[in-house]
C-alpha positions as CSV (number, residue, x, y, z in Angstrom):
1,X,0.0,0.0,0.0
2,X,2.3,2.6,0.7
3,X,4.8,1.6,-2.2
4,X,1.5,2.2,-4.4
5,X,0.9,5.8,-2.8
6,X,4.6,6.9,-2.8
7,X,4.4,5.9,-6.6
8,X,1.4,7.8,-7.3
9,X,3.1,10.5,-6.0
10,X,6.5,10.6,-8.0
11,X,3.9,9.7,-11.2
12,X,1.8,12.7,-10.1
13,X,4.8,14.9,-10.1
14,X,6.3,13.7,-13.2
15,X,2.9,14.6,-14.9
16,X,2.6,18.1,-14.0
17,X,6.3,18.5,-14.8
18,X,6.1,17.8,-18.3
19,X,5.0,21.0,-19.1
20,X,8.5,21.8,-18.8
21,X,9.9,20.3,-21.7
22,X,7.7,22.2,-23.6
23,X,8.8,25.8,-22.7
24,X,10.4,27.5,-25.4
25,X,14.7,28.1,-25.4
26,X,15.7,31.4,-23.9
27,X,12.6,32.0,-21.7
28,X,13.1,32.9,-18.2
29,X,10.4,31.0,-15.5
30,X,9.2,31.0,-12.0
31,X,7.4,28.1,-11.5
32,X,6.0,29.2,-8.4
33,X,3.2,27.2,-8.3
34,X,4.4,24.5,-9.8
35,X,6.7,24.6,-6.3
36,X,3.5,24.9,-4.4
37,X,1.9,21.8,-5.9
38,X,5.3,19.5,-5.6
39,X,5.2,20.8,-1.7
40,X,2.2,19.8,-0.7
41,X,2.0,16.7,-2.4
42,X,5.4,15.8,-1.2
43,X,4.5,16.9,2.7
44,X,1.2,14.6,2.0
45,X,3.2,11.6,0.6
46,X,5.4,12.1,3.6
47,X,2.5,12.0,6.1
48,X,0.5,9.1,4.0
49,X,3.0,6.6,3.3
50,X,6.1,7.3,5.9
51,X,3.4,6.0,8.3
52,X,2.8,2.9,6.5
53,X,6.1,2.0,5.1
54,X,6.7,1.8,9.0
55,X,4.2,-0.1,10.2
56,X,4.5,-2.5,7.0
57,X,8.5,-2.7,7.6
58,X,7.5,-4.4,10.8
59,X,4.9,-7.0,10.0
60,X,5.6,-8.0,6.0
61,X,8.1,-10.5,5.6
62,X,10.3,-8.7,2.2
63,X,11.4,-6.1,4.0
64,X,12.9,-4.8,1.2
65,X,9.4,-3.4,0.0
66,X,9.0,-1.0,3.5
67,X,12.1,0.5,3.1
68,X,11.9,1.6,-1.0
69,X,8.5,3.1,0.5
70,X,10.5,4.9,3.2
71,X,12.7,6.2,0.8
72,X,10.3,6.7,-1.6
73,X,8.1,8.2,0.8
74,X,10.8,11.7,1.3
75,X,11.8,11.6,-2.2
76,X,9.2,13.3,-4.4
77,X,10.7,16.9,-3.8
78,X,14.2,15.9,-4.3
79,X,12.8,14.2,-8.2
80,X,11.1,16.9,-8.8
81,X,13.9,19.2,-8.2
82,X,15.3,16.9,-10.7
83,X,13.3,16.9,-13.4
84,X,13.0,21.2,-13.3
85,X,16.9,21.1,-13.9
86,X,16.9,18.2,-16.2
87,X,14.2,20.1,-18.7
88,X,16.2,23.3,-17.7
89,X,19.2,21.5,-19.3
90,X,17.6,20.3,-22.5
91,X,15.2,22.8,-23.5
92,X,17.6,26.0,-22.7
93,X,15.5,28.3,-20.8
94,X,16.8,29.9,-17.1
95,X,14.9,29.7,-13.9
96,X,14.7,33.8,-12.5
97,X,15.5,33.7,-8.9
């Protein structure tokens, strides 16, 4: 359950960031909230699935499974981040402070 959420939420980031790879070379962005959105829906992964991966890290046998949803569980601000400066490198355009 809570490798399924933290999932959701790296495939709900990845699909409001594709919008970047369409932005035109040269332009300058502030993708304010675009940051808004990735916060909250990384603070609510972080509440939903940390949680869970916990409890299920404790009574499922693969314990492998509860800890990629702990890690996935803090990690959808850190790919986000990732995919700004990834679209940033291959379309051109700058980020304005």
């Amino acid at each position: 359950m809570a490798l399924a959420l933290a999932i959701a939420a790296h495939l709900l980031i990845c699909l409001f960031s594709v919008q970047f790879f369409f932005v035109p070379a040269g332009s300058h962005i502030r993708p304010m909230g675009w940051a808004m959105f990735v916060g909250l829906v990384s603070v609510g992964a972080f509440i939903v699935v940390e949680p869970v991966s916990i409890i299920s890290l404790f009574r499922e046998k693969p314990r492998f499974l509860g800890v990629l949803g702990l890690v996935l569980g803090i990690t959808p601000f850190p790919f986000s981040s990732l995919i700004l400066h990834l679209a940033a490198m291959i379309r051109g355009f700058e980020l304005s402070p």
